[in-house]
N, CA, C and O atoms as a Tinker XYZ file with bonds, in Angstrom:
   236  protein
     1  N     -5.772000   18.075000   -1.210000    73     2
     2  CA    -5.052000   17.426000   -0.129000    64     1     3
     3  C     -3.908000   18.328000    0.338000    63     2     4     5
     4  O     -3.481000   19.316000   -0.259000    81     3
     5  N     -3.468000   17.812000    1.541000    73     3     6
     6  CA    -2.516000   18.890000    2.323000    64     5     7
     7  C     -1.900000   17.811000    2.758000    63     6     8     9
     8  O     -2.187000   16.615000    2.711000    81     7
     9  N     -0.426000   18.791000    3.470000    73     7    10
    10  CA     0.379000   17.723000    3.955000    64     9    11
    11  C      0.462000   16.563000    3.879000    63    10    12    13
    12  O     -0.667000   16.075000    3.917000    81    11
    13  N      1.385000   15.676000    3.770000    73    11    14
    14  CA     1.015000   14.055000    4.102000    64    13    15
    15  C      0.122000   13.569000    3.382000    63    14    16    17
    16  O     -0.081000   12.384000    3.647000    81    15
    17  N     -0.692000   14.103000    2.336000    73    15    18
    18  CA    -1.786000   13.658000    1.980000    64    17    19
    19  C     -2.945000   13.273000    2.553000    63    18    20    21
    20  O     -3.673000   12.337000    2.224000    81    19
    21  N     -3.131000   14.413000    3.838000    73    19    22
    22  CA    -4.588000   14.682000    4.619000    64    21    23
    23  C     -4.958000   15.434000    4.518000    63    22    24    25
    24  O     -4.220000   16.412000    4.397000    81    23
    25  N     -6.301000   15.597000    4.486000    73    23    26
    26  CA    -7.061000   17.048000    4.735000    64    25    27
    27  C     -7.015000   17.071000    6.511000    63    26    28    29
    28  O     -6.764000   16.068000    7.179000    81    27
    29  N     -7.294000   18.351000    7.054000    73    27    30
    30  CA    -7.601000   18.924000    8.392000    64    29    31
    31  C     -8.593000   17.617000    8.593000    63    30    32    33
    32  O     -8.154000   17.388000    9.720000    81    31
    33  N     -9.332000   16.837000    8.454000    73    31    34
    34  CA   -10.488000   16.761000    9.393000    64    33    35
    35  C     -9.528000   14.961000    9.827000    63    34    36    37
    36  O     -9.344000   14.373000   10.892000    81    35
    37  N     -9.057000   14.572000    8.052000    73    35    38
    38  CA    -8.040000   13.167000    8.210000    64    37    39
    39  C     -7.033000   13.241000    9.853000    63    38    40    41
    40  O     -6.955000   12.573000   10.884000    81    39
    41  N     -6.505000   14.284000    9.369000    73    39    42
    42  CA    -5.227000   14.695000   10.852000    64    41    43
    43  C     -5.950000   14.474000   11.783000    63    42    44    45
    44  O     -5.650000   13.437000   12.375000    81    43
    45  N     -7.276000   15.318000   12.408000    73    43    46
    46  CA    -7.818000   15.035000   13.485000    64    45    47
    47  C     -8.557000   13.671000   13.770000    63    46    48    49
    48  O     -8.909000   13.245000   14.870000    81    47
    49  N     -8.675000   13.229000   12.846000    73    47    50
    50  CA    -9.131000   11.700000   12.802000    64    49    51
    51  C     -7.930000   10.638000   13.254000    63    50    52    53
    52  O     -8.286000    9.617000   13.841000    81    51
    53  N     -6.820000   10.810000   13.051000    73    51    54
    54  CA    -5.502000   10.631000   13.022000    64    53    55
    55  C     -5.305000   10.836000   14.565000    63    54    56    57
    56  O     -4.941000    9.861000   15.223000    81    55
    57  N     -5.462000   11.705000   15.014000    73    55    58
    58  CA    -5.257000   12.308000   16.587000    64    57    59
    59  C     -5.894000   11.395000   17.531000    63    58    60    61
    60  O     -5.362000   10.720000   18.412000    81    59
    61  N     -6.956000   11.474000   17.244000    73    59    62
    62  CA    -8.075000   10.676000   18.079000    64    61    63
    63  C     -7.840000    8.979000   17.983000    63    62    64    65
    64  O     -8.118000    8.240000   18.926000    81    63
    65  N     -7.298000    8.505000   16.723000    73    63    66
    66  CA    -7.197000    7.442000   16.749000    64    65    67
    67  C     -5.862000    7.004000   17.909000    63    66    68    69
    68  O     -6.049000    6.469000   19.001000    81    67
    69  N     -4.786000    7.318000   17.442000    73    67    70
    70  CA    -4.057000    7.471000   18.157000    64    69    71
    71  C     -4.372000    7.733000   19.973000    63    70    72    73
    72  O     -4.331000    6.869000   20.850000    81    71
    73  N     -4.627000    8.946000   20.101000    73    71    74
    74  CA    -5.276000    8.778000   21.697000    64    73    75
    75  C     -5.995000    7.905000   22.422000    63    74    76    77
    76  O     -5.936000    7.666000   23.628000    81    75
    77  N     -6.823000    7.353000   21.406000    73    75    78
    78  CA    -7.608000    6.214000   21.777000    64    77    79
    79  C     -6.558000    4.586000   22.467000    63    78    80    81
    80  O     -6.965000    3.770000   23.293000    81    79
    81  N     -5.551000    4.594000   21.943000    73    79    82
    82  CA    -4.518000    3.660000   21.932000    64    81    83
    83  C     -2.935000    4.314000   22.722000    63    82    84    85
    84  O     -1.867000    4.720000   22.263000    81    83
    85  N     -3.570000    4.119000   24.288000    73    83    86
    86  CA    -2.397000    4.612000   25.081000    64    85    87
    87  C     -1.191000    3.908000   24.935000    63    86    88    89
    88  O     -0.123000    4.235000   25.452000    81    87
    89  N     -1.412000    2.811000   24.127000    73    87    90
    90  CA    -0.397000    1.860000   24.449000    64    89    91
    91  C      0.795000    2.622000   23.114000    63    90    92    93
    92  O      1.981000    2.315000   23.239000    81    91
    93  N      0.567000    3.173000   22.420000    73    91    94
    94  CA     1.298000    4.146000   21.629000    64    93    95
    95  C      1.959000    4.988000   22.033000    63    94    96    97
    96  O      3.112000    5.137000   21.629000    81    95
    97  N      1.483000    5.657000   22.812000    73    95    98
    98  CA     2.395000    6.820000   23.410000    64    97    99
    99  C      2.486000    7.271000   24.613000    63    98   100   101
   100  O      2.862000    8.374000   25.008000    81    99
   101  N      1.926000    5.873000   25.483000    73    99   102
   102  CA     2.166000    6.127000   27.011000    64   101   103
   103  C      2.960000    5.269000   27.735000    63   102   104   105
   104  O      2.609000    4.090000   27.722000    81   103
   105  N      4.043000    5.593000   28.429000    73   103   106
   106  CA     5.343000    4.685000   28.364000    64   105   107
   107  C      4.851000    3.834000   29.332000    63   106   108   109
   108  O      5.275000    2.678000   29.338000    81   107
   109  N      3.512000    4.408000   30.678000    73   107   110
   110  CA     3.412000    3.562000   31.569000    64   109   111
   111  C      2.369000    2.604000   31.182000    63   110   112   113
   112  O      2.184000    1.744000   32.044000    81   111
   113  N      1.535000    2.489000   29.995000    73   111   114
   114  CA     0.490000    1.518000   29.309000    64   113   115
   115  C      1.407000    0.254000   29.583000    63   114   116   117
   116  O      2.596000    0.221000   29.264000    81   115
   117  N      0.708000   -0.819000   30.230000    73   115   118
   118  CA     1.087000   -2.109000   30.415000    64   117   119
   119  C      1.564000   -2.860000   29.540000    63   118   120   121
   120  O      2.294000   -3.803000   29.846000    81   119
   121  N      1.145000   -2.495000   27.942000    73   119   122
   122  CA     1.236000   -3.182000   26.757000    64   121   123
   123  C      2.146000   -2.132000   25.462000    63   122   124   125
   124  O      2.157000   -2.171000   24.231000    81   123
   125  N      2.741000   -1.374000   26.339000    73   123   126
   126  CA     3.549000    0.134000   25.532000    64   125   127
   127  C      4.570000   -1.162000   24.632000    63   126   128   129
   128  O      4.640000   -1.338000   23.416000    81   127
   129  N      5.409000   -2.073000   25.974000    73   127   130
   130  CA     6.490000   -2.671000   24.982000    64   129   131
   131  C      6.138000   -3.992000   24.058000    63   130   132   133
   132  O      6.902000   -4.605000   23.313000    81   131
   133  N      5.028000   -4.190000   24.281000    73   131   134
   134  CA     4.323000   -5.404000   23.153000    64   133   135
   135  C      4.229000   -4.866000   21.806000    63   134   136   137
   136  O      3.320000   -4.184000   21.334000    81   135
   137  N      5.433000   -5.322000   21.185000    73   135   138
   138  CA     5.320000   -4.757000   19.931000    64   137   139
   139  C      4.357000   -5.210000   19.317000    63   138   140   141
   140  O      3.623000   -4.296000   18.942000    81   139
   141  N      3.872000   -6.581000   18.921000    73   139   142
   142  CA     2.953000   -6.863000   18.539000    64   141   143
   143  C      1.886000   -6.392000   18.383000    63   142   144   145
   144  O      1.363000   -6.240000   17.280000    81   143
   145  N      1.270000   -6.014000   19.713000    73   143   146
   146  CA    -0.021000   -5.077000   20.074000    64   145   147
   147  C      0.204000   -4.019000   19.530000    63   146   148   149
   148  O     -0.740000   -3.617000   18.849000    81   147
   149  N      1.357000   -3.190000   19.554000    73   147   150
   150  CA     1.665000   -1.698000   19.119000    64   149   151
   151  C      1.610000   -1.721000   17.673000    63   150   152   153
   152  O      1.470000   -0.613000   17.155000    81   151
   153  N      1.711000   -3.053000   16.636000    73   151   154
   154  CA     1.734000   -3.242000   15.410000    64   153   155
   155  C      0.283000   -3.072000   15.131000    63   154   156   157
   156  O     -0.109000   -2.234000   14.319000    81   155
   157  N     -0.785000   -4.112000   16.010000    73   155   158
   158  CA    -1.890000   -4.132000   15.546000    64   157   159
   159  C     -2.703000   -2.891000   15.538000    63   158   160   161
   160  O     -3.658000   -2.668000   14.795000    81   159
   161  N     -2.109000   -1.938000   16.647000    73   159   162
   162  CA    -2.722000   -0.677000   17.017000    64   161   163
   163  C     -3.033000   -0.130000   15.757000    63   162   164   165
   164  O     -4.167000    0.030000   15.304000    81   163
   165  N     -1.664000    0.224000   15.067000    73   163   166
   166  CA    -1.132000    0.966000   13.981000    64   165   167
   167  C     -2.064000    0.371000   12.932000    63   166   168   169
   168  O     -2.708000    1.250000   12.359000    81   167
   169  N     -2.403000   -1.258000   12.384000    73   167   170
   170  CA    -2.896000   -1.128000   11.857000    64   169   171
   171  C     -4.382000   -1.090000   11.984000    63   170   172   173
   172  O     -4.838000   -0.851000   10.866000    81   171
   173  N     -5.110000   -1.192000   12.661000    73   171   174
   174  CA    -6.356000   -0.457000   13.758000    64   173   175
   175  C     -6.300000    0.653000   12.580000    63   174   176   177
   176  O     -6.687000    0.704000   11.413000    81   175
   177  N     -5.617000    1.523000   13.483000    73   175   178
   178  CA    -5.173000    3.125000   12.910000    64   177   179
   179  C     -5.643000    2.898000   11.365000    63   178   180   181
   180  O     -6.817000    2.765000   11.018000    81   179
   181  N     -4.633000    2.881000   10.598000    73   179   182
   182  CA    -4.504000    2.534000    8.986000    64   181   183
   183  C     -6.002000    2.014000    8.421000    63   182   184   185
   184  O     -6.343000    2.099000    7.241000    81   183
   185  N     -6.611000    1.604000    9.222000    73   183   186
   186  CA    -7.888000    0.892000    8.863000    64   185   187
   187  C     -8.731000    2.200000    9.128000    63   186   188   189
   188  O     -9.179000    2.860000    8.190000    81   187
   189  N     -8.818000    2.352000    9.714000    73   187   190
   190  CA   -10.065000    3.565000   10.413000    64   189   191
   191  C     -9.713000    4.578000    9.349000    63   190   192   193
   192  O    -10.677000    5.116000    8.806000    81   191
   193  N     -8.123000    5.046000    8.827000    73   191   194
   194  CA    -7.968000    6.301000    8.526000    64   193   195
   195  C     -8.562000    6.364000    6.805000    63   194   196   197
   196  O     -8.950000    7.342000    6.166000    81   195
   197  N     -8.432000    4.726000    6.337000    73   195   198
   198  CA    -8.604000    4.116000    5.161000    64   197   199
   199  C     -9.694000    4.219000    4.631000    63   198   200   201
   200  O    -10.593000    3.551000    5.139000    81   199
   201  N    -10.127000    5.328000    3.080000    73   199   202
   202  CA   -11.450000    4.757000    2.483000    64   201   203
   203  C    -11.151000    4.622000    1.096000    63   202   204   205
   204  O    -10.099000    4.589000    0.457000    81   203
   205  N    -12.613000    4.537000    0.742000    73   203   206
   206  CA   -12.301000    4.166000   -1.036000    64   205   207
   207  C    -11.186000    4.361000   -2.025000    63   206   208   209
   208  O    -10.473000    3.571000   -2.645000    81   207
   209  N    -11.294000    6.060000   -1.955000    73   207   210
   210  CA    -9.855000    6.753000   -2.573000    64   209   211
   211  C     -8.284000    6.840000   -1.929000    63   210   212   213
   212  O     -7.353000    7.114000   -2.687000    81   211
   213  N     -8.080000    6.623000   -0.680000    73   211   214
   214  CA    -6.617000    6.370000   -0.429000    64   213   215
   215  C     -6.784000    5.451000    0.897000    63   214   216   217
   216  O     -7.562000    5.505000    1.849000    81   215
   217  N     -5.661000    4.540000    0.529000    73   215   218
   218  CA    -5.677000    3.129000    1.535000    64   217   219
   219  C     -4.157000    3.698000    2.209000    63   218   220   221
   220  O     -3.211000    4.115000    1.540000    81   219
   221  N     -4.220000    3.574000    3.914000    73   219   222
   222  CA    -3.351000    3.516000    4.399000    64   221   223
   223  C     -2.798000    2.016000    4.714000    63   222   224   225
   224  O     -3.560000    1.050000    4.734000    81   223
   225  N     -1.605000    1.930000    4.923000    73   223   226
   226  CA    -1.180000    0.505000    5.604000    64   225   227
   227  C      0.048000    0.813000    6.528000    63   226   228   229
   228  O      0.478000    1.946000    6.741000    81   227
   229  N      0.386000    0.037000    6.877000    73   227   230
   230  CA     1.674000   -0.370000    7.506000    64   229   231
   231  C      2.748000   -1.271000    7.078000    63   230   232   233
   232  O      3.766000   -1.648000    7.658000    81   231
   233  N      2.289000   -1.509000    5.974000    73   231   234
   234  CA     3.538000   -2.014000    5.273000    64   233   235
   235  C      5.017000   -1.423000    4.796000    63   234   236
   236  O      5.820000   -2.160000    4.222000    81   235
């Protein structure tokens, strides 16, 4: 493991998830200030990035 505890392919998995979810990092996304939504994004994220051997969360 590297950084953060990702390998290269985790990070780019990481990237994409993220991009996928404008409402993260695009100020003009309709739903940017719904925190709520921006919570569920994240854990979206945490889920996808999540397998057997290391569980992400948002806790």
């Amino acid at each position: 493991m590297s950084m953060f505890g990702m390998d290269d392919n985790t990070k780019c998995l990481l990237i994409q998830e993220v991009y996928q979810r404008p409402l993260l990092w695009k100020a003009s996304d309709p739903h940017y200030a719904d925190i709520a939504a921006r919570w569920d994004a994240f854990n979206e994220i945490a889920q996808a990035l999540s397998d057997d051997e290391v569980k992400f969360s948002c806790a």
